[in-house]
C-alpha positions as CSV (number, residue, x, y, z in Angstrom):
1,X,0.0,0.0,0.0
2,X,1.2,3.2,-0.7
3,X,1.7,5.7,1.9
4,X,1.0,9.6,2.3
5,X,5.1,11.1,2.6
6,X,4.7,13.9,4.8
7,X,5.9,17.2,3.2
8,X,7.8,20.1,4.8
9,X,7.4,22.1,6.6
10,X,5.0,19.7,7.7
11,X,5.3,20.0,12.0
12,X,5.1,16.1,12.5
13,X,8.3,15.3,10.2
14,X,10.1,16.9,13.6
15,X,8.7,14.3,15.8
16,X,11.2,12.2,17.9
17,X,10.8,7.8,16.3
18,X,10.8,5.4,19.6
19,X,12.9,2.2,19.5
20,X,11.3,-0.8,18.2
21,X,10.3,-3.2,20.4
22,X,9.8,-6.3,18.7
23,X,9.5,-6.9,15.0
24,X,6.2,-8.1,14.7
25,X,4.3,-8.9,11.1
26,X,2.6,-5.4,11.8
27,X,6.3,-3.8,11.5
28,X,7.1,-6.3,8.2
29,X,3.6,-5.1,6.9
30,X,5.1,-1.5,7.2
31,X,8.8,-2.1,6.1
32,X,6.6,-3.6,2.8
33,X,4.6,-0.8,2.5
34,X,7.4,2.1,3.2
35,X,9.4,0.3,0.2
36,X,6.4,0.3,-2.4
37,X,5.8,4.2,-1.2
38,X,9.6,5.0,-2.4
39,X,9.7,3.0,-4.8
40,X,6.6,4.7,-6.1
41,X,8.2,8.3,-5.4
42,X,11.3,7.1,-7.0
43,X,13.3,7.8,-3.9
44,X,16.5,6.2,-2.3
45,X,15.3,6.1,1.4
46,X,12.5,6.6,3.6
47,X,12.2,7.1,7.5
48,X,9.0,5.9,9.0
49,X,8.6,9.4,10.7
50,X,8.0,10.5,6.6
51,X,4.8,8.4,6.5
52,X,3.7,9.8,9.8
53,X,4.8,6.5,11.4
54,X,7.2,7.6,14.4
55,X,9.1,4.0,14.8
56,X,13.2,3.7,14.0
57,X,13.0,2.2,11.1
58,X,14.5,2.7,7.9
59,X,14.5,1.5,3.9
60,X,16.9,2.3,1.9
61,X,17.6,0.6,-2.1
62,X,20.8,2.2,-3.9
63,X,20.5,0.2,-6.9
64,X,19.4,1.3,-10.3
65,X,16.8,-1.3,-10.2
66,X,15.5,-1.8,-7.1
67,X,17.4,-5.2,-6.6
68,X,19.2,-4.3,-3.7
69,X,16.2,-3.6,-0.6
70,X,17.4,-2.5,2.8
71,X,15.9,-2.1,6.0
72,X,17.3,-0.3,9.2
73,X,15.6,-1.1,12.3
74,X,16.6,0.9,15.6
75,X,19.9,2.4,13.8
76,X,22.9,3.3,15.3
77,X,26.2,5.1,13.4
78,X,29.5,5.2,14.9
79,X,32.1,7.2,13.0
80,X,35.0,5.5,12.2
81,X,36.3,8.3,9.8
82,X,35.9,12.1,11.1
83,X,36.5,12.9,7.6
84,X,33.4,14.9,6.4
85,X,32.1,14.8,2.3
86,X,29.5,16.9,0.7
87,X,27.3,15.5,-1.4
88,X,23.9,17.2,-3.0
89,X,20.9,15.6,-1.3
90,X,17.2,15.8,-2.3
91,X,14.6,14.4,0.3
92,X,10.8,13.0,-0.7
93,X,9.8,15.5,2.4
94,X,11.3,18.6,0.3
95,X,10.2,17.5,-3.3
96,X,12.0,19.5,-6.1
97,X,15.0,20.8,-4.1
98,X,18.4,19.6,-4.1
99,X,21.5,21.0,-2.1
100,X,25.1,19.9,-0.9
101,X,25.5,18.7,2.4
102,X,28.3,17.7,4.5
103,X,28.2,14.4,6.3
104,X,31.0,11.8,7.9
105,X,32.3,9.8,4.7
106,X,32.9,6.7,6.7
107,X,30.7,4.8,9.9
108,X,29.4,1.7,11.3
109,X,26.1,1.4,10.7
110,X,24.4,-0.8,13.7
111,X,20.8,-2.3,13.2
112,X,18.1,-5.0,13.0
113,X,16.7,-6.4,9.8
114,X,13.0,-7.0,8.8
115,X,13.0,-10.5,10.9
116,X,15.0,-8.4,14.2
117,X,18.1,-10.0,13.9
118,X,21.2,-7.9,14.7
119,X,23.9,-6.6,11.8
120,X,26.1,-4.4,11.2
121,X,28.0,-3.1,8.2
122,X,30.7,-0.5,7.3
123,X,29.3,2.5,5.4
124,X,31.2,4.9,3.1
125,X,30.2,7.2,0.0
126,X,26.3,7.4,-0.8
127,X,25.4,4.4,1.7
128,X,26.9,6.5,4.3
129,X,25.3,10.0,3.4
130,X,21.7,8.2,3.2
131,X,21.9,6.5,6.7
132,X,23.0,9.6,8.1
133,X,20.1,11.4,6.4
134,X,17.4,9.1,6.6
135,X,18.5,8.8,10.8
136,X,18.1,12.6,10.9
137,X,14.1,11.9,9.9
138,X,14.2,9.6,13.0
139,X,15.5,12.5,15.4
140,X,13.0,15.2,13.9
141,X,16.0,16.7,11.7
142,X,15.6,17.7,7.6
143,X,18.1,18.4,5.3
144,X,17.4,21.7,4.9
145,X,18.5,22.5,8.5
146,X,21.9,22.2,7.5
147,X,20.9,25.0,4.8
148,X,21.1,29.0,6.0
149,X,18.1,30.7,6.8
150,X,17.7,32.4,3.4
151,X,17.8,29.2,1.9
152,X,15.5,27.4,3.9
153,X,13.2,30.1,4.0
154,X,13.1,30.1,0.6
155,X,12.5,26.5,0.0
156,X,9.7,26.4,3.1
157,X,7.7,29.5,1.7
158,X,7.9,27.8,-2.3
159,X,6.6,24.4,-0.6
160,X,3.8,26.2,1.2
161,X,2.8,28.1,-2.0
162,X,2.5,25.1,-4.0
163,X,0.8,23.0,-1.1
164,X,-1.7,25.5,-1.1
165,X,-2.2,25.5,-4.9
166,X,-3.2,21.3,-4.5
167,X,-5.3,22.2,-1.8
């Protein structure tokens, strides 16, 4: 099913996500439904808290054809390079609007899958910037707070215009 991505400056995308208890189908029902909602957006990532759902979890599919699905439940990053890499990000929550940010190049990215089991694996490049990203959605963070003022104003007032206009 697909599900409503909340837009900024939407107050609800700056909700805190709570842990997840247990995986339960009712999470995997979700995880399955957060995929076909970015895969329908033609999106990278998604955050629960973007589908009004405030639960750590994450999907993610960097492949070119949607062959490579991943799901981040309760993540956790540890750097393991200080080393920071700007890279232009665009966000399903801030449709049409794309801008460098700097992120750590290089972490351990700590999690559950989709059936609760622990993993981890070493992140660098695009894998890393998305985690980062999509982790910020699960602390009530958006891209564009790493933007100046001006900037963000400008990119809040041009969303609220054309929100208004679908109205």
């Amino acid at each position: 099913m697909i599900l409503d991505i909340l837009e900024y400056p939407d107050p609800r995308l700056r909700t805190l996500a709570k842990p997840v208890i247990t995986v339960t189908d009712e999470i995997r029902t979700l995880i399955d439904d957060m995929f076909e909602t970015m895969y329908d957006a033609v999106g990278i990532g998604l955050a629960a808290s973007q589908v009004n759902v405030h639960q750590q979890i994450v999907v993610m599919d960097l492949s070119d054809d949607n062959s490579e699905p991943r799901v981040f439940i309760n993540p956790k990053i540890e750097v393991l390079d200080g080393d920071l890499e700007a890279m232009q990000e665009g966000c399903l929550s801030v449709p049409g609007f794309y801008e460098d940010v700097e992120r750590i190049e290089h972490c351990l990215i700590k999690a559950l899958d989709r059936n609760g089991e622990a993993f981890e694996i070493e992140a660098r490049g695009l894998l890393a910037v998305c985690i980062q990203h999509e982790m910020d959605h699960l602390n009530g963070k958006l891209f564009v707070d790493y933007l100046s003022s001006l900037k963000r104003t400008r990119i809040r007032k041009k969303l609220e215009k054309l929100q208004k206009k679908s109205a």
